[in-house]
C-alpha positions in Angstrom: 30.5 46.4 137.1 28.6 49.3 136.3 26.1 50.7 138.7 22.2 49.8 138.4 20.4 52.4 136.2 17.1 53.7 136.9 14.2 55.1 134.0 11.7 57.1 136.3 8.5 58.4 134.1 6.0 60.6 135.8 2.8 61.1 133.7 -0.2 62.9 134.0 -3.0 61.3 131.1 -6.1 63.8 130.7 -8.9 62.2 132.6 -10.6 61.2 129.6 -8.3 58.5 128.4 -7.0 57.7 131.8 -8.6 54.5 132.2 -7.6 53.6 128.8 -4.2 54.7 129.4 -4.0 52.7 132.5 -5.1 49.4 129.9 -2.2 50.2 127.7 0.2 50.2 130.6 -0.5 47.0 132.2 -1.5 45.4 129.4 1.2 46.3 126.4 3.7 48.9 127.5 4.8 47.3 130.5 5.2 43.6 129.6 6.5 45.3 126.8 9.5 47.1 128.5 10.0 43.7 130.7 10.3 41.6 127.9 13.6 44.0 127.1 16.8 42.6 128.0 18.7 45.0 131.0 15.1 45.9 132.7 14.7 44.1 135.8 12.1 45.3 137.5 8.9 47.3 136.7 6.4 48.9 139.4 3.6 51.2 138.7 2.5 53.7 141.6 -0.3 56.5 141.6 0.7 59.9 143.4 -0.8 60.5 146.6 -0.4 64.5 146.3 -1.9 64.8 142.8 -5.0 63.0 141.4 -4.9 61.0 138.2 -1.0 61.2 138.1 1.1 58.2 137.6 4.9 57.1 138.4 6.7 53.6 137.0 10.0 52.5 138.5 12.4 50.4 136.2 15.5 48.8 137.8 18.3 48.6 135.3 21.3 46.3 134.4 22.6 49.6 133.6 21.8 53.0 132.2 23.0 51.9 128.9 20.2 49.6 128.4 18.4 52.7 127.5 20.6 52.7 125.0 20.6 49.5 123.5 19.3 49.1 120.2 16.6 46.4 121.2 14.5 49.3 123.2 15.3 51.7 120.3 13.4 49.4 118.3 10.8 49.9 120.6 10.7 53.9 120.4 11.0 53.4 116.5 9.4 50.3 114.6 8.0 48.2 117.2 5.7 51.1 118.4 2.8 50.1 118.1 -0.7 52.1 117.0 -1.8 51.7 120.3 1.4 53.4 122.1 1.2 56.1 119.6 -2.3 57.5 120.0 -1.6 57.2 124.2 2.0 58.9 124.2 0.4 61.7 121.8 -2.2 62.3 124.5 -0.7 62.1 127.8 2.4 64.8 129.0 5.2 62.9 130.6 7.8 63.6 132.9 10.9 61.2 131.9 15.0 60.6 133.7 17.3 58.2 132.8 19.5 57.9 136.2 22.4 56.0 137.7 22.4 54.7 140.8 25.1 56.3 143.4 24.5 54.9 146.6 23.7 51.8 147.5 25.2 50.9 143.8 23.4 47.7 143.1 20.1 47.9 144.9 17.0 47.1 143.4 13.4 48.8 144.8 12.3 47.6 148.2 8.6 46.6 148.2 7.0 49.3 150.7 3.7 50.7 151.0 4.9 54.5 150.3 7.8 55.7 147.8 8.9 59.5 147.9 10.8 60.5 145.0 12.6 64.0 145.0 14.7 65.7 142.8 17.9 67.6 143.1 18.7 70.8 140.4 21.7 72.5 140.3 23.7 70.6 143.2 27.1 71.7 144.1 30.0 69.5 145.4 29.1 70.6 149.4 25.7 69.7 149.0 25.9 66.5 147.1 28.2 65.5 149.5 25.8 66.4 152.6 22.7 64.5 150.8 24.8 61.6 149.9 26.1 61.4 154.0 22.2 61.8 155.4 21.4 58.5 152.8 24.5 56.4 153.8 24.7 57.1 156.9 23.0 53.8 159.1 23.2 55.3 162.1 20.5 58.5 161.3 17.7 55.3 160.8 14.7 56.9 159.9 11.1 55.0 161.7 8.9 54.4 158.8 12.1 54.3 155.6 13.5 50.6 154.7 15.5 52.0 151.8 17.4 54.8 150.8 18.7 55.4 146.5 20.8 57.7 145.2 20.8 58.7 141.7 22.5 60.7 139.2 20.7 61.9 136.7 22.4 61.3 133.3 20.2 63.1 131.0 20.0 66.4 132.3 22.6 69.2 133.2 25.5 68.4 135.9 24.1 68.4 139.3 20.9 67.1 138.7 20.2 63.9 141.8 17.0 62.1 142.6 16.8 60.6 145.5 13.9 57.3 146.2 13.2 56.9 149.8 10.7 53.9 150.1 8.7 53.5 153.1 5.5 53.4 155.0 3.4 56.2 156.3 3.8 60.1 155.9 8.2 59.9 154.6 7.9 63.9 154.6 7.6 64.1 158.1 9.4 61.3 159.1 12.6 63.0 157.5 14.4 65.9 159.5 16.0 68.1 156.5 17.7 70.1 158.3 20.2 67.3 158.5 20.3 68.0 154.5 21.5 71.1 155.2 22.3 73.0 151.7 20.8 69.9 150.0 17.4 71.0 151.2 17.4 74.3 149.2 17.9 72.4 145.5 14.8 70.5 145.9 12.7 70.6 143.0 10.2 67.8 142.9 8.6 65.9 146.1 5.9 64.3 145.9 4.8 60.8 147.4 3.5 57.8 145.2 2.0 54.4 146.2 2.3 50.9 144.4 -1.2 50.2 142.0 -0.3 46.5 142.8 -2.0 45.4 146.3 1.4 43.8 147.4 3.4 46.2 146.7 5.5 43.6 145.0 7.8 44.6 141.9 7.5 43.2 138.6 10.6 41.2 138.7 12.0 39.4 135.5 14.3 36.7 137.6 13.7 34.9 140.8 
């Protein structure tokens, strides 16, 4: 079985269209992506270091489901007018990723979610990353879950990592226990859920 994929998309929509961008989302593009066989779940979060910036979280059969040629369709003739004039207006951060560690899990509903990303890792300090997130016995107070991900469209050695969590995760984490990990960091930022539960989008029971 292959291991769950992930599509992260980061998005920053100029403040004049940002409620209507918010509209789109929960209205069209996101019932839109569920309705895609291979997505199963969809959570929309706003960043808690940047105003006005956005992060969505889909859980996938697989990363080939970004692949498939049902959501082609969606990137080509199914896109709709509305989709169009949003996606020409906004700048958007996007990774396709596959999950390393745990392998099959999907997001755990948490009040906090820190996202990071990994440039230019080397064997060593893949291998220290990927100990500090397996490892049970460095429990972290305030983290529920730890992912792993390779990112698959980008150059070798690119990793995110999705800690999800409750309270401050930066300081809850000790990286020196990353060791050489710590020095390829190039994105941290914390996001939390737009949905008062904090409760994915899920397409099965």
């Amino acid at each position: 079985m292959e291991n769950r994929g992930l599509l992260v998309v980061i998005a920053d929509p100029h403040p004049a269209i940002e409620e209507e961008f918010n509209a789109w989302f929960d209205t069209e593009h996101l019932p839109e992506r569920m309705s895609i066989d291979g997505f199963l779940t969809g959570t929309r979060f706003v960043s808690c270091d940047r105003a006005g910036r956005y992060l969505v979280l889909y859980d996938l059969n697989d990363v080939q489901t970004l692949h498939s040629d049902e959501y082609k369709a969606f990137l080509s003739e199914k896109m709709s007018p509305w989709t169009k004039r949003v996606l020409q207006r906004q700048p958007s951060i996007r990774h396709e990723a596959s999950q390393i560690f745990p392998g099959q899990a999907l997001l755990a509903p948490s009040a906090r979610q820190l996202l990071l990303r990994f440039n230019r890792m080397d064997n060593s300090a893949l291998r220290q990353l990927a100990e500090w997130i397996a490892d049970e016995e460095t429990a972290t107070p305030g983290i529920v879950q730890r992912r792993l991900f390779r990112i698959t469209d980008a150059e070798d050695g690119a990793y995110l990592a999705v800690l999800s969590g409750a309270g401050d995760l930066t300081k809850a984490i000790d990286f020196s226990a990353w060791r050489d990990a710590s020095k390829h960091i190039t994105l941290m930022e914390t996001f939390a859920p737009i949905r008062p539960a904090s409760v994915p989008i899920l397409k099965f029971a």
